[in-house]
C-alpha positions in Angstrom: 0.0 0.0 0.0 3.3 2.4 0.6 3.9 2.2 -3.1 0.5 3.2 -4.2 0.2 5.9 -1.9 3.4 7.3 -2.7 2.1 6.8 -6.9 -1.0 8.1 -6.0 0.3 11.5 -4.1 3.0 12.2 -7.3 0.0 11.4 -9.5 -2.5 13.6 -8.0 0.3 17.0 -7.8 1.6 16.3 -11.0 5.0 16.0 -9.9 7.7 14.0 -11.4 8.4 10.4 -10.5 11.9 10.9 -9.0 10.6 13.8 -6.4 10.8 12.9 -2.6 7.3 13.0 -1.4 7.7 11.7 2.2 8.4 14.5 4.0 6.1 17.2 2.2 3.4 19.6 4.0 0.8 21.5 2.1 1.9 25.1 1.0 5.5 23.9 0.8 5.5 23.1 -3.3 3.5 25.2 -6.2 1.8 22.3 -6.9 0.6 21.6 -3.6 -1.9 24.6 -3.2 -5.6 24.6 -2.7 -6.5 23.2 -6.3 -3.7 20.2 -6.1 -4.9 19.5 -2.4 -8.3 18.6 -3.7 -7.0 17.0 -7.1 -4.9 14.9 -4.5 -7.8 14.5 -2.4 -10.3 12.9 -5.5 -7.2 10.8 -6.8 -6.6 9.1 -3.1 -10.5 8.5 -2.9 -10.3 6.8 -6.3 -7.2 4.6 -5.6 -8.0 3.8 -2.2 -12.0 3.1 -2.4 -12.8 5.4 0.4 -14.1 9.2 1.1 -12.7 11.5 3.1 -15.0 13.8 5.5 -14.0 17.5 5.3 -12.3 17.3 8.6 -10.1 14.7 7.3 -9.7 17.3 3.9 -8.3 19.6 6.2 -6.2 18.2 8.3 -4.4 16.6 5.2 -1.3 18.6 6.0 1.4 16.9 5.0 2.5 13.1 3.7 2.5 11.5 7.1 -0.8 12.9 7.6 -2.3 11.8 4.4 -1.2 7.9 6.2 -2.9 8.4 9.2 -6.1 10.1 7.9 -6.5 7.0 5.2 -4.9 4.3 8.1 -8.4 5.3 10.1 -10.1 4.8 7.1 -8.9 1.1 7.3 -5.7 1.6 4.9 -3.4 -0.8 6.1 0.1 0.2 5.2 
């Protein structure tokens, strides 16, 4: 599940295969503003089978985040 996550963030901020991902917070990158945040959002929902409540949409801060918010969601990684 690591693998896709990690495909699945690059994928949904358009970023190239060979970035580092792991330690990124919102606001840090361009493409990581309020339109790739929900871009991200959609493409984790897709890839993962699950929604995410706003709460959840907004305390996506960063990478590590992103794992616990989908880990309650019953992501096992």
């Amino acid at each position: 599940m690591e693998e896709l996550y990690k495909k699945t963030f690059i994928k949904g901020l358009s970023l190239d295969d060979s970035q580092k991902v792991e330690n990124l917070n919102y606001n840090e990158i361009d493409e990581w503003d309020s339109i790739g945040h929900m871009t991200l959002v959609s493409e984790l929902e897709e890839a993962f089978n699950v929604t995410l409540d706003t709460d959840d949409i907004v305390n996506f801060s960063s990478y590590a985040e992103g794992k616990k918010i989908l880990s309650k969601l019953g992501v096992k990684f």
